[in-house]
C-alpha positions in Angstrom: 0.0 0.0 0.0 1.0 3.7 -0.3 2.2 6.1 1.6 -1.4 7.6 1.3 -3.2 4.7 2.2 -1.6 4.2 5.3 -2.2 7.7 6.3 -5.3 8.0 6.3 -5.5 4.3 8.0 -3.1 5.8 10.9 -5.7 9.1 11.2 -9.0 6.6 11.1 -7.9 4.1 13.8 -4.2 3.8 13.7 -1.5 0.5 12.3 -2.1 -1.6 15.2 -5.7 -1.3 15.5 -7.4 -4.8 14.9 -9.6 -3.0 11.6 -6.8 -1.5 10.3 -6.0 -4.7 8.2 -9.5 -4.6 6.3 -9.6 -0.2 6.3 -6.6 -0.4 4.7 -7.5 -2.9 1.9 -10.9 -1.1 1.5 -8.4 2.4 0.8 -7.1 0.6 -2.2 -10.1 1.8 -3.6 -9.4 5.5 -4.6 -13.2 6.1 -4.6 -13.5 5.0 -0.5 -9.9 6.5 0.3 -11.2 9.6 -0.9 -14.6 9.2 1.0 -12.5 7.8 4.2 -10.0 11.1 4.0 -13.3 13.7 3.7 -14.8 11.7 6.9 -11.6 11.0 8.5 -12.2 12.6 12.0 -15.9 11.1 12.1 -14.7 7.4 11.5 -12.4 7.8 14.1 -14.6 9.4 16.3 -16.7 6.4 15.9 -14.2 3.5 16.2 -12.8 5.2 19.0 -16.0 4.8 20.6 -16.9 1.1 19.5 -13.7 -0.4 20.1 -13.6 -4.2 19.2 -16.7 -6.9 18.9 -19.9 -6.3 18.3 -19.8 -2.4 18.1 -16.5 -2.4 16.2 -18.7 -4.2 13.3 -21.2 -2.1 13.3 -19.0 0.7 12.3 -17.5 -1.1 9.7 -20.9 -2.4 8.5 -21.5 1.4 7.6 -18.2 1.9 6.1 -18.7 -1.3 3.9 -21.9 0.2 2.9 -20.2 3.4 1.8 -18.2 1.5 -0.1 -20.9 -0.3 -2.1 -22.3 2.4 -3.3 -18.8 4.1 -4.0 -18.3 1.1 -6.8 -20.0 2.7 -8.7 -19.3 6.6 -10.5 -22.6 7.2 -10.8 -23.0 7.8 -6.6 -21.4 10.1 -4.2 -21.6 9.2 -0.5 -21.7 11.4 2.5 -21.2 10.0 6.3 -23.8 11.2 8.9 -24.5 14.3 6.1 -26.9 16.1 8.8 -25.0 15.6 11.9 -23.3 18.7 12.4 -26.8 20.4 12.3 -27.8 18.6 15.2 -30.1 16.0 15.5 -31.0 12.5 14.4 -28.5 12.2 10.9 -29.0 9.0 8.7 -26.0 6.7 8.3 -25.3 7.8 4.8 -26.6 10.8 2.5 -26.5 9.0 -1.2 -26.3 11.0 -4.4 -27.3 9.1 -7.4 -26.4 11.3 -10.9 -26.1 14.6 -8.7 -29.7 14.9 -8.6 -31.4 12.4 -6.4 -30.9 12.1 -2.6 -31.4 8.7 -0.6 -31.2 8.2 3.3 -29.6 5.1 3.6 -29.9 3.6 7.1 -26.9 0.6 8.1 -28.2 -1.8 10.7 -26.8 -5.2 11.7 -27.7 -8.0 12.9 -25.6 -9.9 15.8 -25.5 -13.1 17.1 -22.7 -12.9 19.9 -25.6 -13.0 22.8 -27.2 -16.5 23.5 -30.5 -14.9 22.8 -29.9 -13.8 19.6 -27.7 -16.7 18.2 -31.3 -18.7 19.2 -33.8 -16.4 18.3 -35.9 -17.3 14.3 -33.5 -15.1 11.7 -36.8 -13.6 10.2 -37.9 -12.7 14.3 -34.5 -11.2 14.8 -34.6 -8.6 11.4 -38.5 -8.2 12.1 -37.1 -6.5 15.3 -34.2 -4.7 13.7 -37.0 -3.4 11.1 -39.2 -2.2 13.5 -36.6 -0.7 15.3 -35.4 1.5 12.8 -38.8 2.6 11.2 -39.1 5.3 13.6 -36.4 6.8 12.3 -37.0 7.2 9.1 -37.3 10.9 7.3 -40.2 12.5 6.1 -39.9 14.0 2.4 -37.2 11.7 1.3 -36.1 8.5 -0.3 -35.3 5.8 2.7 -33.5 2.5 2.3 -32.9 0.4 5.1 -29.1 -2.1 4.7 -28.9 -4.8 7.0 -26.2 -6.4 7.4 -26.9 -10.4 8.0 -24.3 -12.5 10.3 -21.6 -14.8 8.1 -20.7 -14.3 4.6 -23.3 -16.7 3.4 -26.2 -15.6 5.6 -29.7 -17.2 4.5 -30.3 -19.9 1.8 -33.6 -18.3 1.4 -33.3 -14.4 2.2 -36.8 -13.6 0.5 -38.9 -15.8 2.6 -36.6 -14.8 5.9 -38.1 -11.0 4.8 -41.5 -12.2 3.9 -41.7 -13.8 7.5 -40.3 -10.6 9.3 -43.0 -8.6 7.6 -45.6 -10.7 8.8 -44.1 -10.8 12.6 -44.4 -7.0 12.0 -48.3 -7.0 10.6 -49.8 -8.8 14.0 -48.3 -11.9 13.5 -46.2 -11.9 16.7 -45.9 -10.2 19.8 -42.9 -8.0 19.4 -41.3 -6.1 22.4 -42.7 -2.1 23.0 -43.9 -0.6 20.1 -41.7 -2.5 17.2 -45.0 -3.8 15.1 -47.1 -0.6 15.2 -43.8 1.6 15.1 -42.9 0.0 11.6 -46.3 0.2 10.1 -46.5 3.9 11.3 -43.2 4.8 9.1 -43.6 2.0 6.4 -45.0 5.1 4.0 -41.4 6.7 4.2 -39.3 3.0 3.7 -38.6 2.6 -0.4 -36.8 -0.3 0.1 -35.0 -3.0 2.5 -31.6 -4.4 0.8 -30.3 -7.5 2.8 -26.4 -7.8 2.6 -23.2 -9.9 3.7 -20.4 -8.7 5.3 -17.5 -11.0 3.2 -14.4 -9.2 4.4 -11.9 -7.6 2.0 -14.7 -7.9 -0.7 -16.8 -5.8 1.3 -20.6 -5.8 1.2 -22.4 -8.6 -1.2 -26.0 -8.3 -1.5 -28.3 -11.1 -1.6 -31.8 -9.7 -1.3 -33.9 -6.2 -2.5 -37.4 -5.5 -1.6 -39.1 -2.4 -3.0 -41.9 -0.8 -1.0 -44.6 -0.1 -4.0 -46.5 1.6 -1.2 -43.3 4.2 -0.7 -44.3 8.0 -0.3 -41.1 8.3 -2.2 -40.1 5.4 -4.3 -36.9 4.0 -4.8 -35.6 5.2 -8.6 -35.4 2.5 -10.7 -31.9 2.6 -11.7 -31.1 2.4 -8.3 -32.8 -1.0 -7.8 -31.1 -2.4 -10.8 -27.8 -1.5 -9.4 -28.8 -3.2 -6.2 -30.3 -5.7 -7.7 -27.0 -6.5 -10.0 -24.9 -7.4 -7.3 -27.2 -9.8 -6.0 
């Protein structure tokens, strides 16, 4: 790697940092070491706060997500974009041809407790759904990433979804207000992607649903590009 590479690696989280490994293959990307430079003291921020396990991956489950969408010319990728106004900020502001904004929201799903290595996978990303409905933005174009445990997830990632939405329509007693929360801000979600973390590769995505019922629908160039890594 070069000398720029591992600078901005040393000002994310530093050489001996157990992430530093996969950042710094990820920065042999020019399109995410420029993105990882513009964001530097945020990611670091971040990290800093996560340290290693479970948290740790959840930072990087937004950075791979950056990077997804950084494959490709046709996108330009902010971190946190409305944090510095104060606020709830989504994970990433996406700019498709300079014109059209999406929230993308980056949640993951972990299996490290007992109760959620056990727990149904289409119970555990009803949950996760449900959770992150309320957060959604009026007046916008919302997609919701989640990032599945293991690099080959679900045989079956459709049916997994199918099942969560029904869990989320009555069909099970969710904790607080998950299943009435979700239906509440199902107007504003355009779409659910369902993604693998596989390492160096980054992000691989094995499932896109698109909400026909979406205030704001998802552009349709924007689910083929999903769709074509899938």
């Amino acid at each position: 790697m070069g000398p720029r590479v591992e600078a901005v690696v040393a000002g994310l989280c530093g050489p001996a940092h157990p992430h530093a490994p996969l950042l710094r293959a990820w920065c042999a990307d020019p399109a995410f070491l420029a993105f990882a430079a513009a964001h530097e003291s945020k990611i670091r921020r971040k990290l800093r706060q996560a340290g290693g396990g479970e948290a740790g991956l959840d930072v990087l489950s937004e950075l791979a997500a950056a990077r997804l969408w950084l494959a490709d010319r046709r996108f330009r990728v902010v971190y946190e974009p409305d944090r510095s106004a104060g606020g709830r900020s989504a994970d990433l502001g996406v700019t498709f041809r300079t014109h059209t904004r999406l929230n993308v929201e980056v949640t993951r799903l972990r299996d490290a407790r007992p109760d959620e290595a056990t727990r149904p996978p289409d119970l555990k990303l009803a949950r996760a759904l449900g959770a992150k409905a309320g957060q959604l933005a009026p007046g916008a174009v919302n997609l919701l990433l989640v990032v599945l445990p293991g690099a080959a997830p679900l045989t079956d990632p459709a049916s997994v979804l199918d099942g969560a939405f029904r869990h989320l329509n009555g069909g099970t007693a969710l904790p607080g207000d998950l299943g009435p929360a979700f239906q509440r801000g199902r107007p504003r979600l355009s779409g659910v992607v369902l993604a693998a973390l596989d390492g160096p590769a980054g992000l691989r995505v094995v499932h896109v649903w698109v909400n026909a019922g979406a205030k704001h629908a998802l552009p349709d160039e924007v689910a083929r590009f999903l769709r074509a890594g899938a």
